[in-house]
N, C-alpha and C positions, 0 to 999 in steps of 0.2 A: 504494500500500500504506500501513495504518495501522497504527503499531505503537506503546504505549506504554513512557515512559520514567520508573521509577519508584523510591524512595528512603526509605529508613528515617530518617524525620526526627524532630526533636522529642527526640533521646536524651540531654540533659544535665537538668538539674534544678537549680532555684533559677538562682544564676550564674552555673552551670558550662553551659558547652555544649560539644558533641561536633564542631561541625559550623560554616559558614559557612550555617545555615540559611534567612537572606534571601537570598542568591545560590547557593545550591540551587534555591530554589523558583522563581527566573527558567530556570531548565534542562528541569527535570521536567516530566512529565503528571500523574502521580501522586504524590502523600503518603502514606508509613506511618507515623502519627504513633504516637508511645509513649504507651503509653495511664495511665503513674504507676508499676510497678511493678519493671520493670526499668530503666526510664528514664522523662522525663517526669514531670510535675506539673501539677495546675489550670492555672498561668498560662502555663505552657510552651506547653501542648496549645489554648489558647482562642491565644495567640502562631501557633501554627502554623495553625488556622483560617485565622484573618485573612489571615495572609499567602496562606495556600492561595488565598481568594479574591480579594485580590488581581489574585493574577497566573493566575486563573483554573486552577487546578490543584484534579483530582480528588482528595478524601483519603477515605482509609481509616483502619482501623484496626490496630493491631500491638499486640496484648498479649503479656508475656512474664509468665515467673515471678517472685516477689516477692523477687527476689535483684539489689540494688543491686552489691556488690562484686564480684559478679559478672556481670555486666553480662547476667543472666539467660541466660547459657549452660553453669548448672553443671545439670544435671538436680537435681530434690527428689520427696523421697517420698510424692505425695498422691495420697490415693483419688481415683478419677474423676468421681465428685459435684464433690470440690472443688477438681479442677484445672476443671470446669465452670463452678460459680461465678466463681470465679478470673476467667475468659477473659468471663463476660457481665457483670461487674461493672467491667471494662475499657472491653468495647463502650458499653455504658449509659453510661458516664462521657462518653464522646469522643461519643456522638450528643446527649447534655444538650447538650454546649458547643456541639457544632455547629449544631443546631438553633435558638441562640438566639442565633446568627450569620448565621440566615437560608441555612444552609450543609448537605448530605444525604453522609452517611457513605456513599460508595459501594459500597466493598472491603474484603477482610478480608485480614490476611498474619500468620500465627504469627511468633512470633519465637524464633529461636533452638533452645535446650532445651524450650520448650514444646510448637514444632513438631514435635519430635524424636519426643517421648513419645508425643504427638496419631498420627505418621504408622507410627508402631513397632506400632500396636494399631489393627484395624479397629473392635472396639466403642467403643472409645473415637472415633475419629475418625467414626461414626455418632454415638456419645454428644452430642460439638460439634458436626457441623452439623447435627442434627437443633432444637441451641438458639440459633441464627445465626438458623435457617428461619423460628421459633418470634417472634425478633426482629423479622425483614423479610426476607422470602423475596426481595429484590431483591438484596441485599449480594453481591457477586462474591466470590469464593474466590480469592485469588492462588494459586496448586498448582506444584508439579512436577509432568510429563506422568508419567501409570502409577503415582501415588501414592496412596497409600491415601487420604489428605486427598481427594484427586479423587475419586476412587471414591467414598466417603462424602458427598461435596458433591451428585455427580450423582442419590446414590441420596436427598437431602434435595431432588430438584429446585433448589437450587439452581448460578447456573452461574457458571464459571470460567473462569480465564484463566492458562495456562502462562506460567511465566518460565526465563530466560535467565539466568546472572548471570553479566555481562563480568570481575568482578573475579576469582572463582573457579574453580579447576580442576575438570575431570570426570575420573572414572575409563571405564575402556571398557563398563561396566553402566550410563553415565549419573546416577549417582552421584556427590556433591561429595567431593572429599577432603577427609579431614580437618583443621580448621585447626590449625596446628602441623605437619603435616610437610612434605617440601621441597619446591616448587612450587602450595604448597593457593593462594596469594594470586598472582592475575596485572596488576603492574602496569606495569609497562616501556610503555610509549605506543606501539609496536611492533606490540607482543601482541598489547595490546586491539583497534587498530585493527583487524589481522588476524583475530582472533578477532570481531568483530563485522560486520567485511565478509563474513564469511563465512557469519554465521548466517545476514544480512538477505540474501544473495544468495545463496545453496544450504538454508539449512536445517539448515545441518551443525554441525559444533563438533569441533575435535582432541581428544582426550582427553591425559592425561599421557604414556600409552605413545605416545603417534602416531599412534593410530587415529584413524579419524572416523566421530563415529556422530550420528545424528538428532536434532534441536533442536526438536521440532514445538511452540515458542512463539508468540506474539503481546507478551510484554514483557520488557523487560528492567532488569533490576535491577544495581541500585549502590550499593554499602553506603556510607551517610554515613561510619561507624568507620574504614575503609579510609585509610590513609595517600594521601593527596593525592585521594582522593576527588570534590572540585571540580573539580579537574583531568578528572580519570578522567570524570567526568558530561558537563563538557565536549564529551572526545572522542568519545565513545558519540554524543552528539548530530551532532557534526559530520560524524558516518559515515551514520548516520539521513540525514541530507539526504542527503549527498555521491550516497547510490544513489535521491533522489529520494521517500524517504519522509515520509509526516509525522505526525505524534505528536497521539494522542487519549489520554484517561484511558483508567483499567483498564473501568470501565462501559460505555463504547460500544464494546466491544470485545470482552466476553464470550461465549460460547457455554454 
Protein backbone atom coordinates (compact mmCIF):
# COMPACT_ATOMS: atom_id res chain seq x y z
CA UNK A 1 0.00 0.00 0.00
CA UNK A 2 0.94 3.69 -0.82
CA UNK A 3 -0.05 6.36 1.18
CA UNK A 4 1.17 9.99 1.35
CA UNK A 5 2.47 11.82 4.06
CA UNK A 6 1.91 15.59 4.00
CA UNK A 7 2.48 19.02 5.76
CA UNK A 8 1.71 22.78 5.72
CA UNK A 9 5.08 24.12 5.24
CA UNK A 10 6.71 27.33 4.56
CA UNK A 11 4.23 29.33 7.20
CA UNK A 12 6.60 31.92 8.86
CA UNK A 13 7.95 34.83 6.85
CA UNK A 14 11.01 36.91 6.74
CA UNK A 15 12.96 35.35 10.11
CA UNK A 16 10.34 34.07 11.72
CA UNK A 17 9.47 30.43 11.11
CA UNK A 18 6.76 28.37 12.30
CA UNK A 19 8.37 25.01 11.99
CA UNK A 20 11.69 22.97 11.94
CA UNK A 21 11.16 23.00 8.16
CA UNK A 22 14.50 21.25 6.82
CA UNK A 23 13.76 18.34 9.15
CA UNK A 24 10.00 18.33 8.16
CA UNK A 25 10.81 17.95 4.75
CA UNK A 26 13.24 14.76 5.47
CA UNK A 27 9.75 13.04 6.81
CA UNK A 28 7.03 14.06 4.37
CA UNK A 29 5.81 13.08 0.66
CA UNK A 30 4.33 16.10 0.38
CA UNK A 31 4.68 20.07 0.69
CA UNK A 32 1.83 22.67 1.20
CA UNK A 33 3.80 25.43 0.81
CA UNK A 34 2.23 29.15 1.87
CA UNK A 35 1.99 30.79 -0.90
CA UNK A 36 2.67 34.89 0.86
CA UNK A 37 -0.58 35.76 2.32
CA UNK A 38 -1.35 34.13 5.29
CA UNK A 39 2.13 32.88 5.67
CA UNK A 40 5.15 32.67 3.59
CA UNK A 41 7.07 35.14 1.36
CA UNK A 42 9.21 35.08 -2.05
CA UNK A 43 12.38 33.65 -0.22
CA UNK A 44 10.43 31.57 2.03
CA UNK A 45 8.51 29.74 -0.78
CA UNK A 46 11.64 29.56 -3.46
CA UNK A 47 13.52 28.01 0.43
CA UNK A 48 10.93 25.44 0.44
CA UNK A 49 11.21 24.50 -3.24
CA UNK A 50 14.77 23.67 -2.93
CA UNK A 51 14.53 21.88 -0.19
CA UNK A 52 11.37 20.00 -1.41
CA UNK A 53 13.67 18.92 -4.05
CA UNK A 54 16.20 18.13 -2.36
CA UNK A 55 14.94 15.49 -0.59
CA UNK A 56 12.68 14.68 -3.38
CA UNK A 57 9.36 15.73 -1.87
CA UNK A 58 6.17 16.56 -3.93
CA UNK A 59 4.93 20.38 -3.37
CA UNK A 60 1.92 21.88 -3.66
CA UNK A 61 0.27 24.66 -3.18
CA UNK A 62 -1.61 26.20 0.10
CA UNK A 63 -3.18 29.78 -0.37
CA UNK A 64 -4.91 31.30 2.60
CA UNK A 65 -6.43 34.80 3.18
CA UNK A 66 -4.52 37.99 3.29
CA UNK A 67 -4.69 38.00 7.08
CA UNK A 68 -1.02 37.68 8.68
CA UNK A 69 -2.21 38.16 12.43
CA UNK A 70 -4.39 35.93 11.88
CA UNK A 71 -2.64 33.28 10.64
CA UNK A 72 -5.50 33.29 7.90
CA UNK A 73 -8.05 31.53 9.91
CA UNK A 74 -10.28 34.42 10.65
CA UNK A 75 -12.95 34.35 7.60
CA UNK A 76 -13.19 38.06 5.46
CA UNK A 77 -15.71 39.56 3.51
CA UNK A 78 -14.95 39.09 -0.31
CA UNK A 79 -16.83 38.79 -3.21
CA UNK A 80 -16.03 35.50 -5.18
CA UNK A 81 -14.22 37.08 -8.12
CA UNK A 82 -11.99 38.19 -5.50
CA UNK A 83 -11.42 35.41 -3.15
CA UNK A 84 -10.64 33.88 -6.93
CA UNK A 85 -8.04 36.19 -7.65
CA UNK A 86 -6.85 35.93 -4.38
CA UNK A 87 -6.21 31.98 -4.52
CA UNK A 88 -4.78 32.11 -8.59
CA UNK A 89 -2.46 34.80 -7.67
CA UNK A 90 -1.16 32.57 -4.85
CA UNK A 91 -0.99 29.57 -7.21
CA UNK A 92 0.81 31.64 -10.00
CA UNK A 93 3.22 32.97 -7.50
CA UNK A 94 4.52 29.24 -6.08
CA UNK A 95 4.40 27.79 -9.89
CA UNK A 96 6.86 31.13 -11.05
CA UNK A 97 9.27 29.83 -8.30
CA UNK A 98 8.82 26.45 -8.81
CA UNK A 99 9.21 26.26 -12.35
CA UNK A 100 12.43 28.19 -12.31
CA UNK A 101 13.79 25.45 -9.85
CA UNK A 102 13.29 23.00 -12.49
CA UNK A 103 10.51 21.86 -9.93
CA UNK A 104 6.01 21.14 -11.00
CA UNK A 105 3.59 22.35 -8.45
CA UNK A 106 1.64 19.12 -8.16
CA UNK A 107 -1.22 19.68 -5.50
CA UNK A 108 -3.47 22.12 -4.25
CA UNK A 109 -4.75 22.32 -0.29
CA UNK A 110 -6.95 25.53 0.83
CA UNK A 111 -5.86 26.61 3.84
CA UNK A 112 -7.76 27.34 6.72
CA UNK A 113 -10.69 30.01 6.56
CA UNK A 114 -10.26 30.15 2.99
CA UNK A 115 -11.05 26.42 2.78
CA UNK A 116 -13.86 27.02 4.87
CA UNK A 117 -15.76 29.64 2.70
CA UNK A 118 -14.50 27.79 -0.79
CA UNK A 119 -16.25 24.39 0.96
CA UNK A 120 -19.55 26.26 2.61
CA UNK A 121 -20.73 27.35 -1.14
CA UNK A 122 -20.95 24.82 -4.14
CA UNK A 123 -20.70 27.80 -6.75
CA UNK A 124 -18.03 29.20 -5.27
CA UNK A 125 -16.19 25.85 -4.98
CA UNK A 126 -17.12 25.31 -8.90
CA UNK A 127 -16.03 29.17 -9.15
CA UNK A 128 -12.14 27.78 -7.87
CA UNK A 129 -11.69 24.66 -9.45
CA UNK A 130 -13.19 25.59 -12.60
CA UNK A 131 -9.78 28.26 -12.30
CA UNK A 132 -7.00 25.53 -10.88
CA UNK A 133 -8.46 23.52 -14.24
CA UNK A 134 -8.08 26.67 -16.32
CA UNK A 135 -4.33 26.77 -14.63
CA UNK A 136 -3.21 22.99 -15.38
CA UNK A 137 -5.85 20.59 -15.39
CA UNK A 138 -3.06 18.18 -13.60
CA UNK A 139 -2.95 19.90 -10.16
CA UNK A 140 -4.48 17.26 -7.45
CA UNK A 141 -7.05 18.62 -5.06
CA UNK A 142 -6.09 17.69 -1.59
CA UNK A 143 -10.32 17.27 -0.34
CA UNK A 144 -12.03 15.84 2.51
CA UNK A 145 -14.13 12.74 1.36
CA UNK A 146 -18.10 14.04 0.59
CA UNK A 147 -16.98 17.80 0.30
CA UNK A 148 -18.02 20.17 -1.67
CA UNK A 149 -14.32 21.05 -2.72
CA UNK A 150 -14.43 17.28 -4.02
CA UNK A 151 -17.47 17.46 -5.69
CA UNK A 152 -16.51 20.78 -7.49
CA UNK A 153 -12.89 19.29 -8.23
CA UNK A 154 -14.56 16.08 -9.90
CA UNK A 155 -17.19 18.11 -11.68
CA UNK A 156 -13.79 20.56 -13.01
CA UNK A 157 -12.29 16.94 -14.20
CA UNK A 158 -9.82 17.46 -12.03
CA UNK A 159 -8.66 14.69 -9.48
CA UNK A 160 -8.04 14.28 -5.87
CA UNK A 161 -6.90 12.90 -3.02
CA UNK A 162 -8.73 12.46 0.48
CA UNK A 163 -6.91 13.29 3.70
CA UNK A 164 -6.63 12.15 7.09
CA UNK A 165 -5.50 14.54 9.67
CA UNK A 166 -3.76 12.41 12.70
CA UNK A 167 -3.58 15.75 14.61
CA UNK A 168 -7.32 16.57 14.77
CA UNK A 169 -10.41 15.23 16.18
CA UNK A 170 -13.61 14.10 14.11
CA UNK A 171 -17.18 14.49 15.16
CA UNK A 172 -19.42 11.35 14.27
CA UNK A 173 -20.71 13.38 10.60
CA UNK A 174 -16.98 13.12 9.86
CA UNK A 175 -16.59 16.43 10.59
CA UNK A 176 -13.35 18.23 12.28
CA UNK A 177 -14.10 19.83 15.48
CA UNK A 178 -13.79 22.86 16.03
CA UNK A 179 -10.32 24.33 17.16
CA UNK A 180 -10.65 25.72 20.56
CA UNK A 181 -12.93 23.34 22.00
CA UNK A 182 -11.81 20.31 24.37
CA UNK A 183 -10.40 17.60 22.46
CA UNK A 184 -10.22 19.43 18.74
CA UNK A 185 -6.14 18.82 18.90
CA UNK A 186 -4.81 15.09 19.27
CA UNK A 187 -1.51 14.97 20.55
CA UNK A 188 -0.52 12.57 23.22
CA UNK A 189 1.98 9.87 21.10
CA UNK A 190 -0.62 7.20 22.27
CA UNK A 191 -3.55 8.72 20.37
CA UNK A 192 -1.91 9.37 17.29
CA UNK A 193 -0.29 6.16 17.01
CA UNK A 194 -3.61 4.44 17.60
CA UNK A 195 -5.48 6.74 15.78
CA UNK A 196 -3.35 6.11 12.64
CA UNK A 197 -2.86 2.36 13.09
CA UNK A 198 -6.02 2.28 12.60
CA UNK A 199 -6.87 4.24 9.61
CA UNK A 200 -3.99 2.56 7.72
CA UNK A 201 -5.26 -0.98 8.97
CA UNK A 202 -9.24 -0.67 8.90
CA UNK A 203 -10.05 2.47 7.21
CA UNK A 204 -11.74 3.67 10.32
CA UNK A 205 -11.12 6.61 12.76
CA UNK A 206 -12.82 7.15 16.59
CA UNK A 207 -14.79 10.17 16.53
CA UNK A 208 -14.86 12.26 19.88
CA UNK A 209 -18.10 10.53 21.08
CA UNK A 210 -16.46 6.98 20.57
CA UNK A 211 -17.88 6.17 17.59
CA UNK A 212 -16.07 4.86 14.42
CA UNK A 213 -16.82 5.95 11.38
CA UNK A 214 -15.18 5.61 7.73
CA UNK A 215 -11.78 7.28 6.70
CA UNK A 216 -11.88 6.58 2.88
CA UNK A 217 -8.34 8.54 2.57
CA UNK A 218 -5.09 7.97 0.78
CA UNK A 219 -3.15 10.89 2.80
CA UNK A 220 -2.49 12.19 5.79
CA UNK A 221 -1.89 15.34 7.15
CA UNK A 222 0.17 17.17 9.92
CA UNK A 223 -0.07 20.48 10.75
CA UNK A 224 3.43 22.14 10.98
CA UNK A 225 1.55 24.88 13.67
CA UNK A 226 0.75 21.95 15.94
CA UNK A 227 2.74 21.98 19.16
CA UNK A 228 5.48 19.20 18.72
CA UNK A 229 4.42 18.75 15.32
CA UNK A 230 8.03 17.12 14.36
CA UNK A 231 7.54 14.83 16.68
CA UNK A 232 3.95 14.01 15.65
CA UNK A 233 5.38 13.68 11.64
CA UNK A 234 7.74 11.55 13.14
CA UNK A 235 5.33 9.07 14.59
CA UNK A 236 2.75 9.09 11.78
CA UNK A 237 5.77 7.87 9.75
CA UNK A 238 6.95 5.22 11.96
CA UNK A 239 3.39 3.80 11.96
CA UNK A 240 3.23 4.17 7.85
CA UNK A 241 6.10 1.43 7.86
CA UNK A 242 5.40 -0.28 11.06
CA UNK A 243 2.01 -1.96 8.86
CA UNK A 244 4.54 -2.13 5.84
CA UNK A 245 3.53 0.95 3.83
CA UNK A 246 5.34 3.22 1.81
CA UNK A 247 4.90 6.85 1.09
CA UNK A 248 4.45 8.51 -2.47
CA UNK A 249 3.58 12.28 -3.11
CA UNK A 250 0.00 13.42 -3.36
CA UNK A 251 0.38 13.13 -7.44
CA UNK A 252 0.89 9.46 -7.84
CA UNK A 253 -1.74 8.82 -5.89
CA UNK A 254 -4.70 10.68 -7.04
CA UNK A 255 -7.90 9.41 -8.51
Amino acid sequence: MKIDLNSDMGEGFGPYRLCDDEAMMKIVSSANIACGFHGGDPDTMARMVRLAKENGVGIGAHPGLPDRMGFGRREMPFQADELRQQMLYQLGALIAIARSEDMTVGHFSFHAAMGNMVNRDPALADLMMNAIAAVDSRIVVLVTAGSEIEKAAKRAKLKTLALFLADRAYDVSGTLVARGLPGALVKAETSVRKRVRRFLVDGTVEAIDGSVIAMPARSILVHSDTPGALELARIVRSEIEAVGATLAPARELAS
